[in-house]
mmCIF file as gemmi writes it, N, C-alpha and C atoms, coordinates in Angstrom:
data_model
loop_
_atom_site.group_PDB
_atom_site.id
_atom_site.type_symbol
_atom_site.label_atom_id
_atom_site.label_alt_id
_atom_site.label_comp_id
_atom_site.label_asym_id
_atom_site.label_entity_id
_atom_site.label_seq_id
_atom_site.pdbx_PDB_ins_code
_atom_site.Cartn_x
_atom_site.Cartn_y
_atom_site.Cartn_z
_atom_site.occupancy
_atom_site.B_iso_or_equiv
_atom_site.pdbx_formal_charge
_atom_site.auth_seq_id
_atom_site.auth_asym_id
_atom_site.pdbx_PDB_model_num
ATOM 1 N N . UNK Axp A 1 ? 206.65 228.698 118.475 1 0 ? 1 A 1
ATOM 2 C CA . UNK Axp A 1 ? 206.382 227.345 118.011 1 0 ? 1 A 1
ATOM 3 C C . UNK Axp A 1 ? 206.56 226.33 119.144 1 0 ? 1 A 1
ATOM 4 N N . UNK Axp A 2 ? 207.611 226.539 119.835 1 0 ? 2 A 1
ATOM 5 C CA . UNK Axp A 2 ? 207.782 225.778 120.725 1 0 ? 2 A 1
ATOM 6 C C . UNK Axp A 2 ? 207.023 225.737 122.058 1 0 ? 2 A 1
ATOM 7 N N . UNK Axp A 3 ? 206.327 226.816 122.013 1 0 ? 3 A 1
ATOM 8 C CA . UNK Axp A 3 ? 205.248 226.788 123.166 1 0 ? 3 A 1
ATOM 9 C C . UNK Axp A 3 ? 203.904 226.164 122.578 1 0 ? 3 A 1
ATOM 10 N N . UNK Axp A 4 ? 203.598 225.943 122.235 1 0 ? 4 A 1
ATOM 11 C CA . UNK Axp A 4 ? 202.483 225.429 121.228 1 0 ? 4 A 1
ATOM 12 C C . UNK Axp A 4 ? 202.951 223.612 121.535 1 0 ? 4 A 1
ATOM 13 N N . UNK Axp A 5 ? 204.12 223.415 121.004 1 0 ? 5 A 1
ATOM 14 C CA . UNK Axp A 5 ? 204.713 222.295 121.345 1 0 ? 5 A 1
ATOM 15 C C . UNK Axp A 5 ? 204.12 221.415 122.505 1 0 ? 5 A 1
ATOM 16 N N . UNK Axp A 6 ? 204.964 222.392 123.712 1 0 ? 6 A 1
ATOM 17 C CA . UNK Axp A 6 ? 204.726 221.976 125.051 1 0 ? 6 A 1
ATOM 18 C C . UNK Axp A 6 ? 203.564 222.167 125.887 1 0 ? 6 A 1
ATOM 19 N N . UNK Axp A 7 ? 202.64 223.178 124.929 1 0 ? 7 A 1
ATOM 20 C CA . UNK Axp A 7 ? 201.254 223.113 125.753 1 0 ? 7 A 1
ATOM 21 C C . UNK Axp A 7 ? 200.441 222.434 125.576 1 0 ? 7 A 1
ATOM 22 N N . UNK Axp A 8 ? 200.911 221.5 124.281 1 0 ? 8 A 1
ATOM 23 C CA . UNK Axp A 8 ? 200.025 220.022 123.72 1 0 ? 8 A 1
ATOM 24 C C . UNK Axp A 8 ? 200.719 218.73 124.471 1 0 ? 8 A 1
ATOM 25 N N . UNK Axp A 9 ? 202.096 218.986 124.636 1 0 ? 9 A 1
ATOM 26 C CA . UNK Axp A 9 ? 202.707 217.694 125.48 1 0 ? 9 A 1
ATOM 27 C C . UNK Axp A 9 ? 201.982 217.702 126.939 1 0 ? 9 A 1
ATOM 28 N N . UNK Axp A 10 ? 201.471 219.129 127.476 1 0 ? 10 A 1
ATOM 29 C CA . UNK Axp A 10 ? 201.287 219.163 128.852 1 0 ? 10 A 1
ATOM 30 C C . UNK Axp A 10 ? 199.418 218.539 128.522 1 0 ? 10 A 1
ATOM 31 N N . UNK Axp A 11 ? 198.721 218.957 127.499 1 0 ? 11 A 1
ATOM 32 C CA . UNK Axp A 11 ? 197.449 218.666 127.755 1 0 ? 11 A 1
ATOM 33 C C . UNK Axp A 11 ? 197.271 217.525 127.189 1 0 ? 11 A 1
ATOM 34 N N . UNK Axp A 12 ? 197.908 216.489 126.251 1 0 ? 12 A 1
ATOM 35 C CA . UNK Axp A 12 ? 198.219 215.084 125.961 1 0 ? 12 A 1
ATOM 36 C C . UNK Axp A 12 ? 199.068 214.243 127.602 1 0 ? 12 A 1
ATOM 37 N N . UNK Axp A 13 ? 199.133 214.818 128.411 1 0 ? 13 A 1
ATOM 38 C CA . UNK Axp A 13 ? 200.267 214.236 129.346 1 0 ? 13 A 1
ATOM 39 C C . UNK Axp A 13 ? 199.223 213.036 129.755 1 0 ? 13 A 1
ATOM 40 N N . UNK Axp A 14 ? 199.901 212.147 130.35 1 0 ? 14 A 1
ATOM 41 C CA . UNK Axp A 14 ? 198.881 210.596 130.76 1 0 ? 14 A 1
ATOM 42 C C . UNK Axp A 14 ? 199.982 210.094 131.702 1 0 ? 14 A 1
ATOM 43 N N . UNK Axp A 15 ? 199.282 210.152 132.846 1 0 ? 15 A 1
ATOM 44 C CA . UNK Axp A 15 ? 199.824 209.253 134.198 1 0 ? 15 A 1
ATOM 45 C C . UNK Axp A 15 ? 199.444 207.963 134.044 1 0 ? 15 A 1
ATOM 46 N N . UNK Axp A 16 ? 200.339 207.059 133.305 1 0 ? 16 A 1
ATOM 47 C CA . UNK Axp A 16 ? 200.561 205.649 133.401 1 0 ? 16 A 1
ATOM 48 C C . UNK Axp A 16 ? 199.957 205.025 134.094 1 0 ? 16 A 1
ATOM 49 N N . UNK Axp A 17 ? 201.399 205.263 135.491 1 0 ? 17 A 1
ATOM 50 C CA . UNK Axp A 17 ? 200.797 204.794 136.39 1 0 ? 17 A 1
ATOM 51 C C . UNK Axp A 17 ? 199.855 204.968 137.178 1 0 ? 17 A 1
ATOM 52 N N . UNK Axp A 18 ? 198.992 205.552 136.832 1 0 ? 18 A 1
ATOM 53 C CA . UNK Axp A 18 ? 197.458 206.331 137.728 1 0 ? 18 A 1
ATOM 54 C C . UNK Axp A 18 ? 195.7 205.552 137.132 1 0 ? 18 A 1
ATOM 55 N N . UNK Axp A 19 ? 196.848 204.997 135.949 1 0 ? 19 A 1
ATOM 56 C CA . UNK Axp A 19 ? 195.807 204.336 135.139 1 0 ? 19 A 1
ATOM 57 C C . UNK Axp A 19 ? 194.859 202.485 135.679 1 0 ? 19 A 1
ATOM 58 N N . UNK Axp A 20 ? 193.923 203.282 135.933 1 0 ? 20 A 1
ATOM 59 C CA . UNK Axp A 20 ? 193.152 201.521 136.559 1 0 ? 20 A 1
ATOM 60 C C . UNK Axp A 20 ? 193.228 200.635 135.693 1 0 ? 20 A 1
ATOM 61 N N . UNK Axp A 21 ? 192.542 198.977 136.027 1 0 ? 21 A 1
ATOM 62 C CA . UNK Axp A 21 ? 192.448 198.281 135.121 1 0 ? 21 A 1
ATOM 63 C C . UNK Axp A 21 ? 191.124 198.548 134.207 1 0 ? 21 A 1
ATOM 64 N N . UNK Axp A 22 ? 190.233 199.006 134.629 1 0 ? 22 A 1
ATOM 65 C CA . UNK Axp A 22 ? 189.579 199.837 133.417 1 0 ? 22 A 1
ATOM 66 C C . UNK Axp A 22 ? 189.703 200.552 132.423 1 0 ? 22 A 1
ATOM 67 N N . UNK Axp A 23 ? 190.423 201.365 132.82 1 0 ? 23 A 1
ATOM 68 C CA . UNK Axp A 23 ? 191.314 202.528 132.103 1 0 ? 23 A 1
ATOM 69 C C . UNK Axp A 23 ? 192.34 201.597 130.994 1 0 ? 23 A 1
ATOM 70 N N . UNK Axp A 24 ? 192.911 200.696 131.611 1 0 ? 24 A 1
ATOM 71 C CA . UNK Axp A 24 ? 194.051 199.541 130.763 1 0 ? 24 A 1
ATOM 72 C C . UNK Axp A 24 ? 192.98 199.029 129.748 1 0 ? 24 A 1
ATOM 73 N N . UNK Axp A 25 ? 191.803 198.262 130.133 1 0 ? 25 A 1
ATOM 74 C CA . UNK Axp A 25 ? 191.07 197.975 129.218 1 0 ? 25 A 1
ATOM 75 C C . UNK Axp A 25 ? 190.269 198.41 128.076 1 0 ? 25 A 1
ATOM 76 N N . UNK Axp A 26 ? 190.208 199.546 128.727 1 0 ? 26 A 1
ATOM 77 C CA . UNK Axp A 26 ? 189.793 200.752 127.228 1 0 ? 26 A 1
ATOM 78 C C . UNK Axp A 26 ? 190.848 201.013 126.563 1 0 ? 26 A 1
ATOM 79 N N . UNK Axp A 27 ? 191.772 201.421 126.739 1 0 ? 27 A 1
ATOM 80 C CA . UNK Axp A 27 ? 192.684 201.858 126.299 1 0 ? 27 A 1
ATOM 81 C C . UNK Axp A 27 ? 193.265 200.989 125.122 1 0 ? 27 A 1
ATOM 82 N N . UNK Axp A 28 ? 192.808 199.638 125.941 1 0 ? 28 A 1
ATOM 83 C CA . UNK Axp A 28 ? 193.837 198.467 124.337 1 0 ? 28 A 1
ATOM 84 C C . UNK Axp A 28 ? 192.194 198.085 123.809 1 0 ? 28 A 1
ATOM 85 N N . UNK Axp A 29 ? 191.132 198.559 123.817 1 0 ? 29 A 1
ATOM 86 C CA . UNK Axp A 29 ? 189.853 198.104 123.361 1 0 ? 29 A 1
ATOM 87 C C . UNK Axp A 29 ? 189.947 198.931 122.522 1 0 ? 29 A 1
ATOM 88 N N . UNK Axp A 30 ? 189.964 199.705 122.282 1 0 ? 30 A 1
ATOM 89 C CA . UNK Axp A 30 ? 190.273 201.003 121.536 1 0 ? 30 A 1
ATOM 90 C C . UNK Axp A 30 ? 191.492 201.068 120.381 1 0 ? 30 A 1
ATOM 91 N N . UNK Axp A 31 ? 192.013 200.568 121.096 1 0 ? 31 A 1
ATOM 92 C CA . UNK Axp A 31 ? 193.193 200.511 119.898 1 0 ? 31 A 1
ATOM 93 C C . UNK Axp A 31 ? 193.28 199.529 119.013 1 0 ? 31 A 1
ATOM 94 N N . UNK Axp A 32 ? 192.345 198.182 119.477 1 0 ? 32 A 1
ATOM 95 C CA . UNK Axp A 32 ? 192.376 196.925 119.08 1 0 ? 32 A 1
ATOM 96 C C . UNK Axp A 32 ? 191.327 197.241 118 1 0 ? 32 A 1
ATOM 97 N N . UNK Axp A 33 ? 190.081 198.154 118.362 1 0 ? 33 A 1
ATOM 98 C CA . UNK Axp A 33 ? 189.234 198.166 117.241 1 0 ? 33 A 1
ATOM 99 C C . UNK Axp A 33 ? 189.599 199.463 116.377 1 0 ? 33 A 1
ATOM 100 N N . UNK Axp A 34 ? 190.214 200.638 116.811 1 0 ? 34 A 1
ATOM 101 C CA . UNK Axp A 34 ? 190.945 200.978 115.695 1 0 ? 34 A 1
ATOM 102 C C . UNK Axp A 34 ? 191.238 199.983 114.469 1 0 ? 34 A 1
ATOM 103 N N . UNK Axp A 35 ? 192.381 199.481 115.076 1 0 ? 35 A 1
ATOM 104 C CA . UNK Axp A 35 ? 193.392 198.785 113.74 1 0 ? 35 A 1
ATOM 105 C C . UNK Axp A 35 ? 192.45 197.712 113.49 1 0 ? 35 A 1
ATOM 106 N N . UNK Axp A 36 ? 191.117 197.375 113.621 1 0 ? 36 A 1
ATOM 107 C CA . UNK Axp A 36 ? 190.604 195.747 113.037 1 0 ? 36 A 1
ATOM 108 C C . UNK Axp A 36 ? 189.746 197.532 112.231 1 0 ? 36 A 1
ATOM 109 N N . UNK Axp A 37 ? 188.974 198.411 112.288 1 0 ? 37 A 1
ATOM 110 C CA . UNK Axp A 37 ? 188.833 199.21 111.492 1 0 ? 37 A 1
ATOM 111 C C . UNK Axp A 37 ? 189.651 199.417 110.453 1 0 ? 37 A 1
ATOM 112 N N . UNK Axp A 38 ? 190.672 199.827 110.358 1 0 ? 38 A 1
ATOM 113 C CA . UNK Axp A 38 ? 191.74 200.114 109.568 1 0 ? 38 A 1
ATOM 114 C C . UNK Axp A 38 ? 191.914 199.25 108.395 1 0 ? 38 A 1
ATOM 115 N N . UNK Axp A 39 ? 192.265 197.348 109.14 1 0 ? 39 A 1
ATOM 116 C CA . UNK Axp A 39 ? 192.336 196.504 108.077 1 0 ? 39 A 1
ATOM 117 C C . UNK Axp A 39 ? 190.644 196.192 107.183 1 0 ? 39 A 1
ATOM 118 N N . UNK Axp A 40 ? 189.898 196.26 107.768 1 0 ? 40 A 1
ATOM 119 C CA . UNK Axp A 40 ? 188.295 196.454 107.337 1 0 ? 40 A 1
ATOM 120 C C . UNK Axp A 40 ? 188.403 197.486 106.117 1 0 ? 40 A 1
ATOM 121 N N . UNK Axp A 41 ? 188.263 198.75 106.318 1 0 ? 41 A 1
ATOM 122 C CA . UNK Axp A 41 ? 188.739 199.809 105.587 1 0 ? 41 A 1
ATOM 123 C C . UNK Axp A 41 ? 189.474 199.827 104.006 1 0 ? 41 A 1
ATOM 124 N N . UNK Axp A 42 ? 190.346 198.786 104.219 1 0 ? 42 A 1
ATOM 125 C CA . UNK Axp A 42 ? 191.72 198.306 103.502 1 0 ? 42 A 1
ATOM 126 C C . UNK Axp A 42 ? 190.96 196.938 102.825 1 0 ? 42 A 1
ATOM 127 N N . UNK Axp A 43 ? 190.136 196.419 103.598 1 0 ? 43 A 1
ATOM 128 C CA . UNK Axp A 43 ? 189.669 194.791 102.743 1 0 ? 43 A 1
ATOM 129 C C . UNK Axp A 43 ? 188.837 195.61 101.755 1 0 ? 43 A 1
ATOM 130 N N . UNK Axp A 44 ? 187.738 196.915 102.364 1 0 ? 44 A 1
ATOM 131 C CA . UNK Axp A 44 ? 186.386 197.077 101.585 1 0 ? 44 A 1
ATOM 132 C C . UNK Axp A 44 ? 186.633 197.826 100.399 1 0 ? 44 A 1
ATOM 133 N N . UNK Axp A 45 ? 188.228 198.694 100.279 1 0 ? 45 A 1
ATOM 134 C CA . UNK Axp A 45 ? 188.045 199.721 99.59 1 0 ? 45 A 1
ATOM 135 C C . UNK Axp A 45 ? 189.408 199.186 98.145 1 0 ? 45 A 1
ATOM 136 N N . UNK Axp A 46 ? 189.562 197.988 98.695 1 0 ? 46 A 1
ATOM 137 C CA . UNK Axp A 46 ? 190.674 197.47 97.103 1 0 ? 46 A 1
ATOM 138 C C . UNK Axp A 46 ? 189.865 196.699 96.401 1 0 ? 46 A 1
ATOM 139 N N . UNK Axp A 47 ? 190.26 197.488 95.499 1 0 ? 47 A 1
ATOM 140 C CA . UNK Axp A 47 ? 190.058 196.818 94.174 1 0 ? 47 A 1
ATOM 141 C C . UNK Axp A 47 ? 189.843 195.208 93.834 1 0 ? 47 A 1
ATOM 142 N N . UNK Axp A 48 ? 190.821 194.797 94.224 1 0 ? 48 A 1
ATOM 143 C CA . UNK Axp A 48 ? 190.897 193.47 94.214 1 0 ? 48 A 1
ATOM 144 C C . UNK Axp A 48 ? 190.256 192.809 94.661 1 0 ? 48 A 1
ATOM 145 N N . UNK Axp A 49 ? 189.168 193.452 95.883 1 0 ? 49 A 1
ATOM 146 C CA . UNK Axp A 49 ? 187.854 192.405 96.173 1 0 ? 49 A 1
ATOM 147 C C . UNK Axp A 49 ? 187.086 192.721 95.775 1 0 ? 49 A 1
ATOM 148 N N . UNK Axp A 50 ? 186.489 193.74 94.885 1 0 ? 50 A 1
ATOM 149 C CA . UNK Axp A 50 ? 185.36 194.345 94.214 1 0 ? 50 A 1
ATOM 150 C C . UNK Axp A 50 ? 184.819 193.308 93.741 1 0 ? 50 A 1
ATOM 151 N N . UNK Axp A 51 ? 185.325 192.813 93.485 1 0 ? 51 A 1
ATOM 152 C CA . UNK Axp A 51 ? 184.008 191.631 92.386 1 0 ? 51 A 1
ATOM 153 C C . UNK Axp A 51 ? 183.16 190.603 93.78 1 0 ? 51 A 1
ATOM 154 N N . UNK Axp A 52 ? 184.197 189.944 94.458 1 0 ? 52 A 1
ATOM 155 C CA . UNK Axp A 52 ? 183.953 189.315 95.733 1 0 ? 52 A 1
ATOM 156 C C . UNK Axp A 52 ? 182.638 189.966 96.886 1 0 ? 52 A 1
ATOM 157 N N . UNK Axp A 53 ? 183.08 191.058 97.165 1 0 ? 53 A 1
ATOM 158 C CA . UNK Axp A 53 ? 182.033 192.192 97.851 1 0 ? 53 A 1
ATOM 159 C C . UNK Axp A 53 ? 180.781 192.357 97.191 1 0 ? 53 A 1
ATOM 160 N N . UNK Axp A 54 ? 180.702 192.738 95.651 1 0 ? 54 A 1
ATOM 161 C CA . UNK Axp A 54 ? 179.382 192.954 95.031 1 0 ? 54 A 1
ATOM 162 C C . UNK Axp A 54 ? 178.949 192.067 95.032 1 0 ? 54 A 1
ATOM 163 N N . UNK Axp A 55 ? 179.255 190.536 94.82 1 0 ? 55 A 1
ATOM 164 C CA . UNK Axp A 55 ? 178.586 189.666 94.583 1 0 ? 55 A 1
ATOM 165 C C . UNK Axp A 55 ? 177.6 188.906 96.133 1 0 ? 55 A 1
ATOM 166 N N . UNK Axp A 56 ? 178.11 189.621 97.035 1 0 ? 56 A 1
ATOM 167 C CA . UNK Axp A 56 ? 177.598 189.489 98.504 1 0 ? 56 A 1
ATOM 168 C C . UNK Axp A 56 ? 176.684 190.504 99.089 1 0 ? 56 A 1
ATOM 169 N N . UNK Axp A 57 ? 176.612 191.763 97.859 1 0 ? 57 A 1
ATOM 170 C CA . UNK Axp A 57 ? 175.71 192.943 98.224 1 0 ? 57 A 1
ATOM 171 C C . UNK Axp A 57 ? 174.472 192.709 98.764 1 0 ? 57 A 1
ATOM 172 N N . UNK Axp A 58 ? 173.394 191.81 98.512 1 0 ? 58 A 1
ATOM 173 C CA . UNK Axp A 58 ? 172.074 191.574 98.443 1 0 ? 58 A 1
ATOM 174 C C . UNK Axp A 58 ? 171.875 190.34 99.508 1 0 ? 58 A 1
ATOM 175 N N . UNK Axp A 59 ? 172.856 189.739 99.963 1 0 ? 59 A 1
ATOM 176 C CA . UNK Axp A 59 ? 172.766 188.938 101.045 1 0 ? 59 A 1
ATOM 177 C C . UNK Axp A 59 ? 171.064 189.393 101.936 1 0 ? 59 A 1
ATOM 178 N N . UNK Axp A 60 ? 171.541 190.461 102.557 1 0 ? 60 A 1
ATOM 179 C CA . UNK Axp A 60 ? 170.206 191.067 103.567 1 0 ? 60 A 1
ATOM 180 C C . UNK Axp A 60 ? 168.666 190.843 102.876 1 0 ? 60 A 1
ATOM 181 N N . UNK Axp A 61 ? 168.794 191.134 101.352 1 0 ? 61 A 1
ATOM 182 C CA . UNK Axp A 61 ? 167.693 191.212 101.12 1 0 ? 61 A 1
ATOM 183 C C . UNK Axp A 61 ? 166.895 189.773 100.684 1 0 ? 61 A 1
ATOM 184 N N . UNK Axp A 62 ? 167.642 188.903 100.62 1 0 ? 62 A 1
ATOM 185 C CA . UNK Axp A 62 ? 167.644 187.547 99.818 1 0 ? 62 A 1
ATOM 186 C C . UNK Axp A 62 ? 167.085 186.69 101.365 1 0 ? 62 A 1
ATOM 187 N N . UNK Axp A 63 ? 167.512 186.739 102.636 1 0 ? 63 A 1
ATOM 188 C CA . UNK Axp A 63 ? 167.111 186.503 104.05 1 0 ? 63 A 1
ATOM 189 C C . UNK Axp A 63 ? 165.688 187.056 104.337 1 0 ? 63 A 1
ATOM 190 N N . UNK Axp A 64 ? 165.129 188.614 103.553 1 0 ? 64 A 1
ATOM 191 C CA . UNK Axp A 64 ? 164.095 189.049 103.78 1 0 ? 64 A 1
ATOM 192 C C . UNK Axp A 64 ? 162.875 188.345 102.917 1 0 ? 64 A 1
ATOM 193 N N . UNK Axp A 65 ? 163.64 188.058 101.15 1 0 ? 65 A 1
ATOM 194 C CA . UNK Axp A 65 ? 162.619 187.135 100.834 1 0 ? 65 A 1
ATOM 195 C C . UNK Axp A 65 ? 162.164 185.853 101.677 1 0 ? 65 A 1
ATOM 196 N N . UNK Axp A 66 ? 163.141 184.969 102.186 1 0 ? 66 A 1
ATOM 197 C CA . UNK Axp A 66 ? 163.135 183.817 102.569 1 0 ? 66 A 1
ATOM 198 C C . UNK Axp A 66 ? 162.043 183.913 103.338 1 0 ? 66 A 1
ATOM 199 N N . UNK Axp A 67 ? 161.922 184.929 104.828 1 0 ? 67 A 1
ATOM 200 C CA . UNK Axp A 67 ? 160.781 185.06 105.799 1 0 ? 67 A 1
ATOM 201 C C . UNK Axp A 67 ? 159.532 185.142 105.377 1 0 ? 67 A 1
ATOM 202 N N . UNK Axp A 68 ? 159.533 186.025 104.227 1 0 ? 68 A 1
ATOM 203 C CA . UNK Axp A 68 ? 158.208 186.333 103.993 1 0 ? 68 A 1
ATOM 204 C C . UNK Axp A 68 ? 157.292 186.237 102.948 1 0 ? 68 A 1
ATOM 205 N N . UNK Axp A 69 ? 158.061 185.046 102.184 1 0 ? 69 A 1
ATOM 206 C CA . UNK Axp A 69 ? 157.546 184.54 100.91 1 0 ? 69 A 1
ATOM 207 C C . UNK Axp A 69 ? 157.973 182.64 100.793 1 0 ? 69 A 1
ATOM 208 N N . UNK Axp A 70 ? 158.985 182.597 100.249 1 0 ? 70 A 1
ATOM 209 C CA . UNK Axp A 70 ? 159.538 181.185 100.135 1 0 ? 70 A 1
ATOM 210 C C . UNK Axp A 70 ? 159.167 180.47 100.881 1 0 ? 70 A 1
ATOM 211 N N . UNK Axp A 71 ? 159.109 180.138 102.131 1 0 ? 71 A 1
ATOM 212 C CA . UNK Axp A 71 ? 159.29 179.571 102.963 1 0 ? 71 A 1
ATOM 213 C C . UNK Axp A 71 ? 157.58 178.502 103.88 1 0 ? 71 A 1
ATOM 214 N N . UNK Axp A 72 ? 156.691 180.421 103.33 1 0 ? 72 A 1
ATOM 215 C CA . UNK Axp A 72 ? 155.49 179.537 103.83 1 0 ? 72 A 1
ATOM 216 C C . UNK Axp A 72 ? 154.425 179.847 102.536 1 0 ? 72 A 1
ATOM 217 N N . UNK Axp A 73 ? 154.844 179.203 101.208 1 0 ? 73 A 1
ATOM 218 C CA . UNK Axp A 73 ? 153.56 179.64 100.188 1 0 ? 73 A 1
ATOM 219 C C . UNK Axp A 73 ? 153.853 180.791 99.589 1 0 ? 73 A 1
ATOM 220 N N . UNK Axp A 74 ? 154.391 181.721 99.998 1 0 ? 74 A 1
ATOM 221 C CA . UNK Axp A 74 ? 154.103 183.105 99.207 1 0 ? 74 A 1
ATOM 222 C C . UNK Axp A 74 ? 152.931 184.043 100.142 1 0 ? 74 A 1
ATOM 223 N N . UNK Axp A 75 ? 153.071 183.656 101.662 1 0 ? 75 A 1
ATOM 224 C CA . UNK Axp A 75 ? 151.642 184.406 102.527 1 0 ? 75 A 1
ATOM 225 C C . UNK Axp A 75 ? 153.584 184.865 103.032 1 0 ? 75 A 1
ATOM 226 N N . UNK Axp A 76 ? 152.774 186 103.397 1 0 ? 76 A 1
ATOM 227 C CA . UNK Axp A 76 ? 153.162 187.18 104.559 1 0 ? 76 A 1
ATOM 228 C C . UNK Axp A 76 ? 152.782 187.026 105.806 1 0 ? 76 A 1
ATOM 229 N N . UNK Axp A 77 ? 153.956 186.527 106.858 1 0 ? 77 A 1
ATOM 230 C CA . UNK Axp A 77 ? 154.164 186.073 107.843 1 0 ? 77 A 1
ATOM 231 C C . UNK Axp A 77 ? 153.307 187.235 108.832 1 0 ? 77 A 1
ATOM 232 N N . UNK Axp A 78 ? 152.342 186.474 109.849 1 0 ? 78 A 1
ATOM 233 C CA . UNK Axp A 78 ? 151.761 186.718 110.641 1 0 ? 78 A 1
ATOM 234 C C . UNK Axp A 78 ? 152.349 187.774 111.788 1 0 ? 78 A 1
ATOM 235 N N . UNK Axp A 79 ? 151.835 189.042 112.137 1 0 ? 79 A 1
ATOM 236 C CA . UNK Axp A 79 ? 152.802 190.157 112.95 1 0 ? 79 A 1
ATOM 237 C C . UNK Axp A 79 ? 151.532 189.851 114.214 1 0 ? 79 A 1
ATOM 238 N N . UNK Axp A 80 ? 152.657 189.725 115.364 1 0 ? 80 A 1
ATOM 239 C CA . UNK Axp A 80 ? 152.22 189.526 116.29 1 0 ? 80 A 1
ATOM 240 C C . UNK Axp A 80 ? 151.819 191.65 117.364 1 0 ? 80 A 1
């Protein structure tokens, strides 16, 4: 068991200090959009906004009428 242990500590190992400022910047880019995932995740999947969320479902499609009906007559916008 304990080798199993240490052959994951050795292939997880991370030289800190070896790390560029690139490397720094991924590293917290990554973690930053992890956890804004996480709370996302947590807004979309309670209950408690269900009503809030559905009522915003159709947004996309309500923008698609606007272009191609409302806006000029009821003609279908010219494709270039």
């Amino acid at each position: 068991m304990w080798s199993i242990v240490n052959s994951l500590k050795e292939y997880f190992h991370t030289d800190w200090g070896a790390m560029t400022a690139s490397d720094w910047v991924g590293t917290i880019l990554t973690v930053v959009i992890f956890l804004l995932m996480i709370v996302a995740y947590f807004q979309v999947f309670r209950p408690k906004n269900r009503e809030k969320l559905e009522s915003k479902r159709f947004i996309p499609f309500e923008e698609d009428n606007q272009v191609s009906g409302e806006k000029n007559g009821g003609k279908q916008p010219l494709s270039r």
